[in-house]
C-alpha positions in Angstrom: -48.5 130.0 111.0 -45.8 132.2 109.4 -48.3 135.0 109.6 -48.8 135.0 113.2 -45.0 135.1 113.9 -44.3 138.1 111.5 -47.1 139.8 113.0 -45.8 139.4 116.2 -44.0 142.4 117.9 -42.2 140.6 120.1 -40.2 138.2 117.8 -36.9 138.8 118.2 -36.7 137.8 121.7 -34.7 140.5 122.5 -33.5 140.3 126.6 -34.2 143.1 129.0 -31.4 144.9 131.0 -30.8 143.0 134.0 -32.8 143.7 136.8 -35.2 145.9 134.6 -38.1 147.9 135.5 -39.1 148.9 132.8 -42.3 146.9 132.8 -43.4 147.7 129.7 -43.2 144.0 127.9 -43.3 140.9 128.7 -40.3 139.8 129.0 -39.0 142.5 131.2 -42.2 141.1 133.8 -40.3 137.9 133.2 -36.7 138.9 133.5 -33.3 137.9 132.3 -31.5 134.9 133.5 -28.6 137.7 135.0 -31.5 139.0 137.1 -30.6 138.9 140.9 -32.3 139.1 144.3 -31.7 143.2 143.8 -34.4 142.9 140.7 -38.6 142.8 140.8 -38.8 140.3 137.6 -40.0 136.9 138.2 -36.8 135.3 137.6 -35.5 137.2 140.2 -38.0 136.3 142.5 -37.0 132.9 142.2 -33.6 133.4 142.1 -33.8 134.8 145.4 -36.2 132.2 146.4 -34.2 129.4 145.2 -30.9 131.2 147.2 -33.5 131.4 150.4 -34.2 127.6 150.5 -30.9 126.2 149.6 -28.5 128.5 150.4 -26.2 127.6 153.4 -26.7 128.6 157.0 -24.9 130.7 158.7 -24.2 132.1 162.3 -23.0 134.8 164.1 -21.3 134.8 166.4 -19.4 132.0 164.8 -17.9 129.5 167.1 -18.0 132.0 170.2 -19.9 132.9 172.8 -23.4 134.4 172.1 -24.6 138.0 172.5 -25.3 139.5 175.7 -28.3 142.2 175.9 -29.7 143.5 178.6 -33.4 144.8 179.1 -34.6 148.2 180.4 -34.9 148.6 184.0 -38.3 148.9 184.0 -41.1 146.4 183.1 -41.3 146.3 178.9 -39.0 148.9 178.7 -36.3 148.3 175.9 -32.6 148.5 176.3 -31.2 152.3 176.7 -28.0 151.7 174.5 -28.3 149.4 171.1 -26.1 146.3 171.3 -24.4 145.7 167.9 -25.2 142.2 166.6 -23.8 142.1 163.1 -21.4 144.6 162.4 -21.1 147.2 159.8 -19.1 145.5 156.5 -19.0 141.8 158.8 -21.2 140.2 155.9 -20.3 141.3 152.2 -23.2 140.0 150.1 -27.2 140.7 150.5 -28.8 138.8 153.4 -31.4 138.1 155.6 -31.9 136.6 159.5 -34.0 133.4 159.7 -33.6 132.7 163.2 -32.5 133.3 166.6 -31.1 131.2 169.0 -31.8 131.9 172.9 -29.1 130.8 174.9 -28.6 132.1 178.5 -30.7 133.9 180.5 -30.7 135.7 183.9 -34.1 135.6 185.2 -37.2 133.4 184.9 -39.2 135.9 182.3 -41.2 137.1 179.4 -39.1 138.7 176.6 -39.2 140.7 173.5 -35.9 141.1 171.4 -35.8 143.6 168.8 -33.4 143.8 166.3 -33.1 147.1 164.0 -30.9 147.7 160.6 -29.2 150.6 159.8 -26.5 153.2 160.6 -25.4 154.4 163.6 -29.1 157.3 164.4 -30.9 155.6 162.0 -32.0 152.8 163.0 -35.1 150.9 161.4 -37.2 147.9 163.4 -36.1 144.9 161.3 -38.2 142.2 163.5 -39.5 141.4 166.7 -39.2 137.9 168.7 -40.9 137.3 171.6 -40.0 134.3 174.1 -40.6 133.0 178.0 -38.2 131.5 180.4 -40.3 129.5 182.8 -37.0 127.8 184.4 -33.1 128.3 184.3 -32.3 125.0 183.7 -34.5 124.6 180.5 -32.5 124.4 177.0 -31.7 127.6 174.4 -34.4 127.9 172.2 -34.5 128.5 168.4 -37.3 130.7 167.4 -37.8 131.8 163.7 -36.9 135.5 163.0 -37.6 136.8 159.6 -36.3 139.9 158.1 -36.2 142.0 155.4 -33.2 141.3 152.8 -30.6 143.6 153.3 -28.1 145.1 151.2 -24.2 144.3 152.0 -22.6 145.1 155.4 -25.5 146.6 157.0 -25.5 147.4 160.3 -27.7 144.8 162.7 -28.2 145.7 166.6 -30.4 144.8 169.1 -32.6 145.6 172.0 -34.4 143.8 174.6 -37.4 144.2 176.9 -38.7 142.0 179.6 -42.0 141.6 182.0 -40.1 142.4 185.0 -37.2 144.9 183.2 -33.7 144.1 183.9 -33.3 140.8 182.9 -30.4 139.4 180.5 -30.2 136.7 177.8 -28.0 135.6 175.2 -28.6 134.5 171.5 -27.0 134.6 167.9 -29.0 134.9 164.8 -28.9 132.9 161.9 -28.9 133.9 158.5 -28.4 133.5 155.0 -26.3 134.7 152.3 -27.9 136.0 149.1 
């Protein structure tokens, strides 16, 4: 038995850096228990995971009115202007959006929100959520909306398209902190 541990290159257990990517043993494929949801080990991937399931909810706006976006004037034509849905620095730690809720509308429609990440000119397409509005009196809906994982106070804004352009709607997104 002794023989097999002092052959063994890997005995001292040393740790790897955190959030290695080195790759090049085991133990930097598994990680170290500092690793973080900025890391590729498989600690990390749980840590982030584990953050993801039970981490608390959170909204924005908070307590206030929702966002108001507007659609192109033409049929599934997107909003000219960006509206600015989370702004830039408004949330200090890594996240991600879960969902959006869909309060208000203007028209009986078909619409596409699309919310991009980024600085002001460089925006990237961060998701898509599509919905209907068969009657003004129905309830807001909650539709799921996942997203990459961000880094700290990036920049979230949207735009909207709709069948017959020129509607409206309201919504916040929910996210989570990671």
């Amino acid at each position: 038995m002794s023989n097999i541990i002092i052959n063994c290159v890997d005995v001292d257990f040393l740790k790897p850096l955190q959030n290695s990517a080195a790759n090049t043993t085991l133990r930097d494929v598994i990680g170290n228990k500092t690793d973080d949801e900025n890391g590729n080990s498989i600690y990390s991937k749980l840590y982030t995971l584990s953050d993801h399931v039970h981490g608390v909810q959170l909204c924005i706006p908070d307590k206030a009115a929702g966002i108001s976006v507007t659609a192109g004037a033409l049929a599934w034509a997107l909003s000219a202007a960006y509206t600015v849905v989370i702004a830039t620095n408004a949330v200090d730690a890594p996240f991600d959006i879960h969902m959006v809720h869909v309060g208000t509308f203007t028209a009986n429609d078909v619409y596409q929100l699309e919310l991009y990440s980024g600085a002001n000119g460089a925006e990237v397409l961060a998701a898509q959520v599509r919905f209907s509005r068969t009657n003004n009196t129905n309830p807001g809906s909650i539709l799921p909306c996942i997203t990459p994982l961000f880094p700290a106070n990036t920049q979230i804004k949207a735009k909207l398209a709709s069948a017959a352009g020129s509607s409206s709607c309201n919504f916040s997104v929910m996210y989570h902190n990671y």
